[in-house]
TISEDREN-316040 format. One record per residue (C-alpha): x, y negated, z. Coordinates in steps of 0.02 Angstrom, whole numbers. Last residue first. Layout:
<rs>
      px      py      pz
       X       Y       Z
...
</rs>
This chain:
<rs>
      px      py      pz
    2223    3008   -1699
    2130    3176   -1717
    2152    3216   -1544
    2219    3397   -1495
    2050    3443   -1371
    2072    3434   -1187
    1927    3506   -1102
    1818    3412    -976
    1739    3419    -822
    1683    3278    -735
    1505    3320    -685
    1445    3396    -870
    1404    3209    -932
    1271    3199   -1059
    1217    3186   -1258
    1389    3104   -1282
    1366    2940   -1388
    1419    2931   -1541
    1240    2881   -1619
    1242    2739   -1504
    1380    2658   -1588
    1300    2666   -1753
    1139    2593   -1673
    1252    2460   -1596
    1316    2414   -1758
    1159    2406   -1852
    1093    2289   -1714
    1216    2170   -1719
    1214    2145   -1896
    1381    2056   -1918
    1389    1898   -2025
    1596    1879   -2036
    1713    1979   -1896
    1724    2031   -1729
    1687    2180   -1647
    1698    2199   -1465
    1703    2354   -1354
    1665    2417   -1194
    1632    2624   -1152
    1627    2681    -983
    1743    2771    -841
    1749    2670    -651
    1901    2600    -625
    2074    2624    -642
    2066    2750    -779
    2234    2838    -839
    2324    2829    -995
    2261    2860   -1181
    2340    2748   -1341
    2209    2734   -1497
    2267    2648   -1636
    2179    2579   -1813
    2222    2507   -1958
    2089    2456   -2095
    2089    2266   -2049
    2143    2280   -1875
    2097    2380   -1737
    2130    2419   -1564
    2062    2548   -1444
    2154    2609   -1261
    2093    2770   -1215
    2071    2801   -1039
    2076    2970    -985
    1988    3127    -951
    1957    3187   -1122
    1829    3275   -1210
    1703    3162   -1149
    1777    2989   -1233
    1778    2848   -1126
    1843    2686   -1238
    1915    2528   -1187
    1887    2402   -1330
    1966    2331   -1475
    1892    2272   -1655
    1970    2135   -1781
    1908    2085   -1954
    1749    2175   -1960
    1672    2133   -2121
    1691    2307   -2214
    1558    2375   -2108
    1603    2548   -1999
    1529    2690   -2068
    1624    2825   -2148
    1798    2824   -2059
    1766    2739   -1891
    1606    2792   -1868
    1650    2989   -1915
    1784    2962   -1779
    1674    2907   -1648
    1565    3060   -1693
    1695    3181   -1679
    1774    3101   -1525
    1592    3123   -1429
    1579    2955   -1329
    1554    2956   -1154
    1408    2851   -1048
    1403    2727    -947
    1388    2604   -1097
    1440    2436   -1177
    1447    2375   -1344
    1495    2177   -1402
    1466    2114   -1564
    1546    1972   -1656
    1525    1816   -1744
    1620    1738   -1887
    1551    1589   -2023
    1689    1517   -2085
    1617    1361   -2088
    1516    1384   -1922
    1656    1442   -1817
    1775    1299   -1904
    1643    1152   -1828
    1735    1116   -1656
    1837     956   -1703
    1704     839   -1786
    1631     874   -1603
    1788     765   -1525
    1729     603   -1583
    1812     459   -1536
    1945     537   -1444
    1968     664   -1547
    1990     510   -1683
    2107     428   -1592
    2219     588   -1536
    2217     645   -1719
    2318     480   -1772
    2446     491   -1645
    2474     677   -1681
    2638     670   -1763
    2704     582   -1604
    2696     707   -1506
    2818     832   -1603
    2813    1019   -1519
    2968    1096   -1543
    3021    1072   -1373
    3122    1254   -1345
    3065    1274   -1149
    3010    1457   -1196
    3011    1533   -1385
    3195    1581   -1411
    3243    1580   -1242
    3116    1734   -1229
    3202    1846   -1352
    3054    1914   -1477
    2996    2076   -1468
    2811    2048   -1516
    2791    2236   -1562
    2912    2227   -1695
    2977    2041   -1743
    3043    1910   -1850
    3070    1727   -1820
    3026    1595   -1936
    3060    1397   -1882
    2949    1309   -2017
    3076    1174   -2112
    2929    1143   -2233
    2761    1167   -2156
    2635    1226   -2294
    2768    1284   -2433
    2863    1359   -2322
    2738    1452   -2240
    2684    1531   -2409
    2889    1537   -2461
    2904    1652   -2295
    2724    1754   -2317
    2807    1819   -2512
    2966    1857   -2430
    2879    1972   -2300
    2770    2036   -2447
    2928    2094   -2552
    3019    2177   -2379
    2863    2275   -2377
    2775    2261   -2202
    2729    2395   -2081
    2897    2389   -1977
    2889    2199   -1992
    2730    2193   -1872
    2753    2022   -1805
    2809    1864   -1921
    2817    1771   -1772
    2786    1572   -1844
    2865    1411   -1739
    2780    1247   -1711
    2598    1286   -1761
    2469    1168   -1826
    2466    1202   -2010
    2490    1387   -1965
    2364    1422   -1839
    2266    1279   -1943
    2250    1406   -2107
    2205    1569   -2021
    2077    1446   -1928
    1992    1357   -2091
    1977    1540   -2129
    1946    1595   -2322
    2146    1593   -2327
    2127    1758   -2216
    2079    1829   -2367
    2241    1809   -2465
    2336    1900   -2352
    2407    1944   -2194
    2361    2117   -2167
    2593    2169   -2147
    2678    2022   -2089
    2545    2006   -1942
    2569    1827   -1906
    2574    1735   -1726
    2590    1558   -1702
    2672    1488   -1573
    2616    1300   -1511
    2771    1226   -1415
    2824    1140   -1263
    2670    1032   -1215
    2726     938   -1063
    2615     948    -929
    2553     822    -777
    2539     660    -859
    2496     722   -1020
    2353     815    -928
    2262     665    -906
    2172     675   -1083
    2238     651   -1243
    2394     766   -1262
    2350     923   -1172
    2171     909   -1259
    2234     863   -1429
    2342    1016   -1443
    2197    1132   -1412
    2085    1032   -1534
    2222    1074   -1647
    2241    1255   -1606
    2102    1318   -1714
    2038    1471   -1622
    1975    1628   -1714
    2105    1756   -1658
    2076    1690   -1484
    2191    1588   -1401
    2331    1650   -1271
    2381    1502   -1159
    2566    1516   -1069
    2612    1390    -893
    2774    1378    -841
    2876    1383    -678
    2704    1374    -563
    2736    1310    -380
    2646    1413    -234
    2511    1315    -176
    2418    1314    -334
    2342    1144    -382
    2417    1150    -540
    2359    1288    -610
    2187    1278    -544
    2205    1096    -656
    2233    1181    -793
    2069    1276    -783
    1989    1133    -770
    2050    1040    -928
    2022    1220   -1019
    1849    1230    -972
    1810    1034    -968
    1876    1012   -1156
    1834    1095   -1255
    1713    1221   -1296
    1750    1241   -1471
    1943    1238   -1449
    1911    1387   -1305
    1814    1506   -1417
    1692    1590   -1314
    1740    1674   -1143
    1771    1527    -958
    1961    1527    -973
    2017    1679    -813
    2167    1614    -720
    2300    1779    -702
    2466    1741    -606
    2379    1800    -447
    2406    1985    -504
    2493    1977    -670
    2474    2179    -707
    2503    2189    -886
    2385    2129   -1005
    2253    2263   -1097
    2124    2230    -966
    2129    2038    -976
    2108    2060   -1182
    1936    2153   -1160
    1862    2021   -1047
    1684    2052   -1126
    1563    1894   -1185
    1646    1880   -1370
    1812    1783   -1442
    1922    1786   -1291
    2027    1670   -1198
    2169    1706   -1079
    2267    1576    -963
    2422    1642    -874
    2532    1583    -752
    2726    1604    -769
    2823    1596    -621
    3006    1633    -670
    3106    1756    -583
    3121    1868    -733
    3022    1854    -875
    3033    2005    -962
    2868    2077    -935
    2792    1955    -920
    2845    1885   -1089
    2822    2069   -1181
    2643    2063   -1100
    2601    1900   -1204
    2694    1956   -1369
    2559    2116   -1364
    2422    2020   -1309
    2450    1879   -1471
    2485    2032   -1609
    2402    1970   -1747
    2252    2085   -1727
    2140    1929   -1760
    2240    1768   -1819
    2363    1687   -1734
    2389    1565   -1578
    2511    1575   -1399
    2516    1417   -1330
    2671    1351   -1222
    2660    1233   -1096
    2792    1171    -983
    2744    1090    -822
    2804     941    -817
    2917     889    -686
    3118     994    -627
    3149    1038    -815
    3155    1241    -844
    3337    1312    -887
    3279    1447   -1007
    3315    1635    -996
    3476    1665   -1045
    3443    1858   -1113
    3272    1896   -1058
    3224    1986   -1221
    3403    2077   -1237
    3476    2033   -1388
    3462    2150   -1571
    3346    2049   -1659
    3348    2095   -1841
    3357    2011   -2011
    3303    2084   -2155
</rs>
């Protein structure tokens, strides 16, 4: 198995003088899209990179779990931004550009559900040619859940159809067997597919900024008939037929009982959960993710006001079975801030 052993900054790219690059960051839920994300602002030196996030559900879950960007950050109005283009991302864009202080590059994360065509069509069909220069549409694979089920996804299939370059992220969980199995997959759906491999989205950055994979002229046809009739584009939510659930509260889970949920109770169609969670054994923060059966809790310190917010996602969810469940964790009350420290089960 290969391994990456450069620094992730290492000969950052040499950025052209008009244009403003554009990278997109795609792949299905619990891929690993935030986690690549933070390790490019995190490394990226002196370049100005803004940032456009969009989420699957009607909480900004994914904007918490980014690194501090500061002004970098432009908010994409929440749903699933190829289904609601193109004014949201057009004008969003356009805040970009109109920023006083200049912008180096500009990254898009998609949701887990997006197809990136639509995505692709907007940058290329509208006035933004004129202004950007698509770089590259990266497409993020966990090497270890990626399997036949995601194949029931018109998106699972398009993130890789449409993308320029694959991250087969999560190699430390995968079988060497099933990370040769995914490569003669991709293969066999996008011959000459650049593959790069990768732990916690690790990836040197002048191997997936200002690398202009992205071939224009392959989408000549698409670009007429988006053009023509751009809501033939924004049916995959329907076909594939995902929704999700979103839980809020002021007050604390019990561990035990969150636990119990997560082990006995939770449906078998959630794809992808994650969340900020308040537990009242605890005084931190705890960090939720998870993805297919895995899940991860990481604690550090509130910067706001403690409470619960999560989002499910996944195929025909009963909203209000879930938020009964949820409910049913919830701390009977609040003893004014004080709480014990028990060894957590995760």
């Amino acid at each position: 198995m290969t391994r990456l052993n450069f620094t992730l900054s290492d000969a950052l790219p040499s950025l052209p003088k008009s244009g403003m690059p554009v990278t997109i960051i795609t792949g299905f839920l619990g891929s690993g899209k935030t986690t690549l994300l933070n390790q490019i602002l995190q490394n990226k030196d002196a370049l100005k990179i803004a940032v456009l996030v969009n989420e699957f559900g009607d909480i900004n879950i994914d904007e918490q779990l980014l690194i501090s960007v500061e002004s970098d950050m432009v908010e994409l109005d929440n749903g699933c931004i190829c289904c609601t283009i193109n004014d949201s991302l057009v004008d969003a864009v356009y805040r970009v550009l109109e920023r006083e202080e200049k912008v180096d590059y500009l990254v898009i994360e998609t949701t887990g559900l997006a197809d990136p065509l639509p995505i692709i069509l907007t940058f290329l069909s509208t006035e933004l040619k004129f202004l950007t220069r698509l770089d590259a549409v990266i497409t993020v694979v966990d090497a270890a859940a990626f399997d036949a089920k995601h194949f029931d996804s018109d998106a699972a299939l398009s993130q890789i159809r449409y993308g320029d370059m694959i991250i087969l992220n999560k190699i430390d969980l995968a079988r060497e067997e099933k990370i040769t199995e995914l490569k003669a997959f991709i293969e066999d759906i996008k011959p000459g597919f650049r593959i790069l491999e990768s732990e916690y989205g690790q990836v040197p950055l002048r191997l997936i900024l200002d690398i202009a994979l992205i071939q224009t002229d392959n989408y000549q046809g698409e670009i007429y008939e988006f053009r023509r009739n751009k809501s033939a584009f924004n049916n995959h939510l329907a076909n594939d037929g995902f929704n999700f659930v979103s839980f809020q509260s002021e007050r604390p889970f019990k561990i035990e009982k969150f636990e119990h949920f997560l082990t006995q109770k939770i449906s078998n169609n959630i794809f992808r959960a994650k969340g900020i969670l308040w537990f009242q054994e605890s005084p931190c923060r705890h960090i939720f993710q998870l993805s297919g059966p895995r899940y991860d809790l990481q604690a550090d310190d509130w910067t706001s006001q403690p409470k619960n917010e999560l989002v499910f996602i996944g195929r025909n969810l009963d909203e209000f079975l879930i938020k009964e469940q949820l409910n049913e964790c919830l701390a009977n009350l609040v003893i004014n801030n004080k709480f014990s420290l028990p060894n957590l089960p995760w």
